[in-house]
C-alpha positions in Angstrom: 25.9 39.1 5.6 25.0 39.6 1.9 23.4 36.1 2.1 21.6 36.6 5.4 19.6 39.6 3.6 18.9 37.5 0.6 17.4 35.1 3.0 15.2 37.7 5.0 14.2 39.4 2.2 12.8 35.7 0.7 11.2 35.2 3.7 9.2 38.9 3.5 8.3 37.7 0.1 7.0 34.2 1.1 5.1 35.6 4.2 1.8 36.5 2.3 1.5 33.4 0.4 2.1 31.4 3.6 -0.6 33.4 5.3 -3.1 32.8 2.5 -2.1 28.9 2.5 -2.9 29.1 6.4 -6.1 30.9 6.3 -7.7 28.8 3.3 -6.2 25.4 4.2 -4.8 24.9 8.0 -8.2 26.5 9.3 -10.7 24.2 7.3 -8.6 21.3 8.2 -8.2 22.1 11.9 -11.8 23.2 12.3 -12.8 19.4 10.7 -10.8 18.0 13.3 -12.1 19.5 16.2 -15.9 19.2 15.0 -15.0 15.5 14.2 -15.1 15.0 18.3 -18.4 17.0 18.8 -22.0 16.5 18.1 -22.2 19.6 16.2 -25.3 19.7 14.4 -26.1 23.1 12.1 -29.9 23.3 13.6 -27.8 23.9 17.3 -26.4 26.5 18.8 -25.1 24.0 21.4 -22.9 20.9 21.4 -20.9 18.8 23.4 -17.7 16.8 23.0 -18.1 12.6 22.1 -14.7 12.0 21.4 -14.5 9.1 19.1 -18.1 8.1 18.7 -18.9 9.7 15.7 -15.8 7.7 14.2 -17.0 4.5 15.4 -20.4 5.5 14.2 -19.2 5.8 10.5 -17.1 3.2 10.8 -20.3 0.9 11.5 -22.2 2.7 8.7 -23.4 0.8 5.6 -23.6 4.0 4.1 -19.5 5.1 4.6 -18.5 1.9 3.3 -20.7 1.9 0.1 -19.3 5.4 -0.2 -16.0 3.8 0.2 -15.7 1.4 -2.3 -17.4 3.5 -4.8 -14.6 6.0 -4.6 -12.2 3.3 -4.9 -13.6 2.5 -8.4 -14.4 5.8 -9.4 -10.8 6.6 -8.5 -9.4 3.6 -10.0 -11.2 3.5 -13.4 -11.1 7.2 -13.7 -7.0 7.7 -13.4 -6.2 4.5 -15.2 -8.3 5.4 -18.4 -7.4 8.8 -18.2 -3.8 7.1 -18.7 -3.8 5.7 -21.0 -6.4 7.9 -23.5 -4.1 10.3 -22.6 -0.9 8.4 -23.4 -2.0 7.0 -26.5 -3.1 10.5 -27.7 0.4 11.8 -26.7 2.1 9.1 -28.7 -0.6 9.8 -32.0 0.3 13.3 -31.3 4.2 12.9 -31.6 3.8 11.5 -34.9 2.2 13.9 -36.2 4.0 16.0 -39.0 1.4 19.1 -39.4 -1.2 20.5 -38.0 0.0 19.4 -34.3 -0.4 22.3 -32.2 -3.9 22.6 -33.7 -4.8 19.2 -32.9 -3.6 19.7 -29.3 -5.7 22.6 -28.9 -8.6 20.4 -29.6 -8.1 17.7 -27.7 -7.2 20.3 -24.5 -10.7 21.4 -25.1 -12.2 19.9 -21.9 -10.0 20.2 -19.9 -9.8 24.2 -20.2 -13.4 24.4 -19.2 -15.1 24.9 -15.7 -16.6 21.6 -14.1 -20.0 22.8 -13.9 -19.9 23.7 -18.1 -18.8 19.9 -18.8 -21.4 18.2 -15.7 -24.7 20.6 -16.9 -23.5 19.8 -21.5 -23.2 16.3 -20.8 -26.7 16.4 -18.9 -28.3 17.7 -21.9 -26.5 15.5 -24.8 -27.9 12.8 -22.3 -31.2 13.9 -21.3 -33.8 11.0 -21.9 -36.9 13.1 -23.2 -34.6 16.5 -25.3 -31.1 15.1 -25.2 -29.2 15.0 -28.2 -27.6 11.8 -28.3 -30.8 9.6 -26.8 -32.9 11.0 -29.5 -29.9 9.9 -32.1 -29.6 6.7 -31.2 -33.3 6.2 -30.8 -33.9 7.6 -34.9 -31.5 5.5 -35.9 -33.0 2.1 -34.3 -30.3 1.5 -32.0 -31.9 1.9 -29.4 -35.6 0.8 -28.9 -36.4 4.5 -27.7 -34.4 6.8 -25.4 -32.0 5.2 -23.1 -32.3 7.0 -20.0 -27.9 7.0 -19.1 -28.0 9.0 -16.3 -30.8 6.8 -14.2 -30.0 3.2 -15.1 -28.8 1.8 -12.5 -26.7 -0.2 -14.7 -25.6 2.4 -17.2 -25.4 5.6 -15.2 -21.5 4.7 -13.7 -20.3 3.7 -16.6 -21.3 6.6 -18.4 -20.0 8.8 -15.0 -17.2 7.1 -15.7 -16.5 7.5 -19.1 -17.0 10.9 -18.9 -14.7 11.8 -16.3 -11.9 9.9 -18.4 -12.9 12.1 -21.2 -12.3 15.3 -19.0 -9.0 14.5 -17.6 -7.5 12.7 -20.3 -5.8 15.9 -21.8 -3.9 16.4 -18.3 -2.1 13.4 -19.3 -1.8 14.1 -22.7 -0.1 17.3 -22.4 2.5 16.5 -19.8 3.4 13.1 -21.5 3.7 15.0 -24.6 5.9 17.4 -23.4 7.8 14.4 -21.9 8.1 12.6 -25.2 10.2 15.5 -26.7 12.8 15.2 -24.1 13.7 11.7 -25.5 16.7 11.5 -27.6 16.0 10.6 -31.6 19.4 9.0 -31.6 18.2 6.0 -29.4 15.6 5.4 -31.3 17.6 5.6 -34.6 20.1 3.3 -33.2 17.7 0.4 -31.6 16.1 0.2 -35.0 19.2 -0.3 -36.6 20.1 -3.1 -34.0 16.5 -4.3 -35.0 14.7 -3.7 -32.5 10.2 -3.7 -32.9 8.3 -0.8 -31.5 7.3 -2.6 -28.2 10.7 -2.9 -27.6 11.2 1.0 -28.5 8.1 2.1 -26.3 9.7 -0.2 -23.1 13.0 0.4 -23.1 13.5 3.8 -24.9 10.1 5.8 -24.0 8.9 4.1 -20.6 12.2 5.9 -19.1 12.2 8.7 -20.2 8.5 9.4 -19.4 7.6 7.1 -16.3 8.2 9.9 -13.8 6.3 12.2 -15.0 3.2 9.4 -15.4 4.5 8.4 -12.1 4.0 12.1 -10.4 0.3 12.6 -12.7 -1.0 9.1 -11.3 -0.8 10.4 -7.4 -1.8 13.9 -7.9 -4.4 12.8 -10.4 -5.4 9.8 -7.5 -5.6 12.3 -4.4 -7.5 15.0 -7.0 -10.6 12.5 -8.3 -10.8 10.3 -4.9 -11.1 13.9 -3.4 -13.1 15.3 -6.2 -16.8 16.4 -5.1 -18.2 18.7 -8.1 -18.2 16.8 -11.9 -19.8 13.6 -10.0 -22.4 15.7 -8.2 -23.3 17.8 -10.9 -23.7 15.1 -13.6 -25.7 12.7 -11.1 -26.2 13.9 -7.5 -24.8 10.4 -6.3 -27.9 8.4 -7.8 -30.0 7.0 -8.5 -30.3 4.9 -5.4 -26.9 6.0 -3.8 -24.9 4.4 -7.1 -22.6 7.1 -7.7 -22.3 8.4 -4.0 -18.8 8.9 -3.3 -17.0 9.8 -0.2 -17.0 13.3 -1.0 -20.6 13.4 -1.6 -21.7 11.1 1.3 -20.2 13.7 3.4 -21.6 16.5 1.6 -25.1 15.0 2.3 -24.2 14.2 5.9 -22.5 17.5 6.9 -25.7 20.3 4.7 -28.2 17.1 4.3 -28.8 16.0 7.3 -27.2 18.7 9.1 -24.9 17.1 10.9 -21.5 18.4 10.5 -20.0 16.4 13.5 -20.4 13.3 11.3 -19.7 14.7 8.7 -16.2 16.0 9.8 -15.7 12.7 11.4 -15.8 11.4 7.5 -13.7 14.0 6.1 -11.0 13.6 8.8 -11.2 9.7 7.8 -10.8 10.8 3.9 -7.6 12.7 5.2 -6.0 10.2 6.8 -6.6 7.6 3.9 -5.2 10.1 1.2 -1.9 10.9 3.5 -1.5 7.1 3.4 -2.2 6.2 0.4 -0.1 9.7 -1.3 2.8 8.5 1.3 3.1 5.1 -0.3 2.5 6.1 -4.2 5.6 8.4 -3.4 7.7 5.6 -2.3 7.0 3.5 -5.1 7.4 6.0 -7.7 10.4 6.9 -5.8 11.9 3.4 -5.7 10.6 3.1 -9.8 12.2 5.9 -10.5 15.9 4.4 -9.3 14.9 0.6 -11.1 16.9 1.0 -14.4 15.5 -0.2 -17.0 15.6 -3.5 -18.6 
């Protein structure tokens, strides 16, 4: 009986914070779906059910797919170099003797501040007629005058790119950190008395004791950036000429753009379903990683 109250009074205590999660998340998500089979369009009061056209319609769209791939390297480059800037700083800052927690503070900089502080600083450092680092390298005679980074076509995702890394590196950092003092000293006293290098240390010794926790960062950090509309936006508005359009933004442009939020569900609903897989099969590899021993 004593347990049965426990339970109910659990539940009573859960019941607000479900009801949030259903008002903020189940109703967006339900809404999509049910526009996704209409020819909504914001300028209408009216609209009518198409069942899957609008899906086939962005499935035969140019645009989508160029949208598509772009996340998938966005996504890609952005998680894997925010791995390992983020591991590498976590290993410097283990072996650091003073002065640590100061040094982590610094390098958790970016991350601590709002999206929208980071996207509109980096637009000014790399402004092409008043930006700081343009004019630096064009006194110096690096460059021959101000390199416009954010509208060269074959600068501007590059530079998206690095930036992003930049931002979401300390993530990384900080959880691989706190990983790395989980892992015994004795180990590695005793493989370097059976004379072992430090690539052998870092594979055997540190990879283990740290791979789940990179494991469980790589799919929340995957289904955060592939999903991620705001930094991207803000630092280049998906140009120039579509370069840096992601998903997120392609639907973003199709649903307030163009005005037609049909479509535009139609795209989000597709971005759903892609994450669910893709989350579903990163968990079963990092699950069946995670019961590999190591060699």
């Amino acid at each position: 009986m004593q347990l049965r109250s426990h339970t109910t009074a659990g539940f009573w205590f859960v019941l607000p914070a479900m009801l949030v999660v259903v008002a903020l998340l189940l109703y967006p998500v339900l809404s999509s779906i049910f526009f996704s089979f209409t020819n909504r369009n914001l300028l209408k009061t009216v609209y009518a059910f198409v069942g899957a056209q609008n899906f086939l319609s962005v499935l035969n769209s140019r645009d989508f797919w160029n949208a598509f791939f772009t996340s998938i390297k966005w996504t890609a480059g952005s998680v894997l170099g925010q791995l390992v800037v983020g591991l590498l700083a976590a290993l410097a800052l283990e072996r650091v003797p003073r002065f640590s927690g100061l040094y982590r503070t610094l390098l958790v900089i970016p991350w601590a501040f709002p999206a929208i502080v980071i996207a509109f600083s980096w637009r000014w450092i790399l402004n092409d007629v008043y930006g700081f680092l343009p004019n630096l390298l064009s006194a110096f005679r690096i460059t021959n005058g101000n390199v416009s980074f954010l509208a060269d076509p074959q600068l501007v995702f590059a530079v998206a790119l690095a930036i992003n890394i930049w931002f979401g590196a300390p993530l990384f950092m900080i959880n691989i950190l706190a990983a790395l003092k989980t892992v015994p000293r004795d180990q590695y006293e005793a493989a370097m008395i059976d004379g072992a290098n430090l690539g052998q240390r870092f594979w055997y010794i540190t990879v283990p004791h740290v791979r789940r926790v990179i494991g469980l960062l790589l799919i929340l950090r995957t289904i955060w950036v592939f999903n991620n509309f705001e930094l991207l936006f803000l630092i280049t508005g998906g140009g120039p000429a579509g370069l840096t359009t992601t998903l997120p933004i392609h639907a973003y442009r199709t649903g307030w753009g163009l005005r037609q939020l049909g479509m535009a569900s139609a795209i989000t609903v597709l971005l759903l379903i892609f994450l669910l897989v893709a989350a579903a099969l990163a968990f079963k590899l990092v699950s069946r990683w995670e019961r590999t021993p190591a060699r």
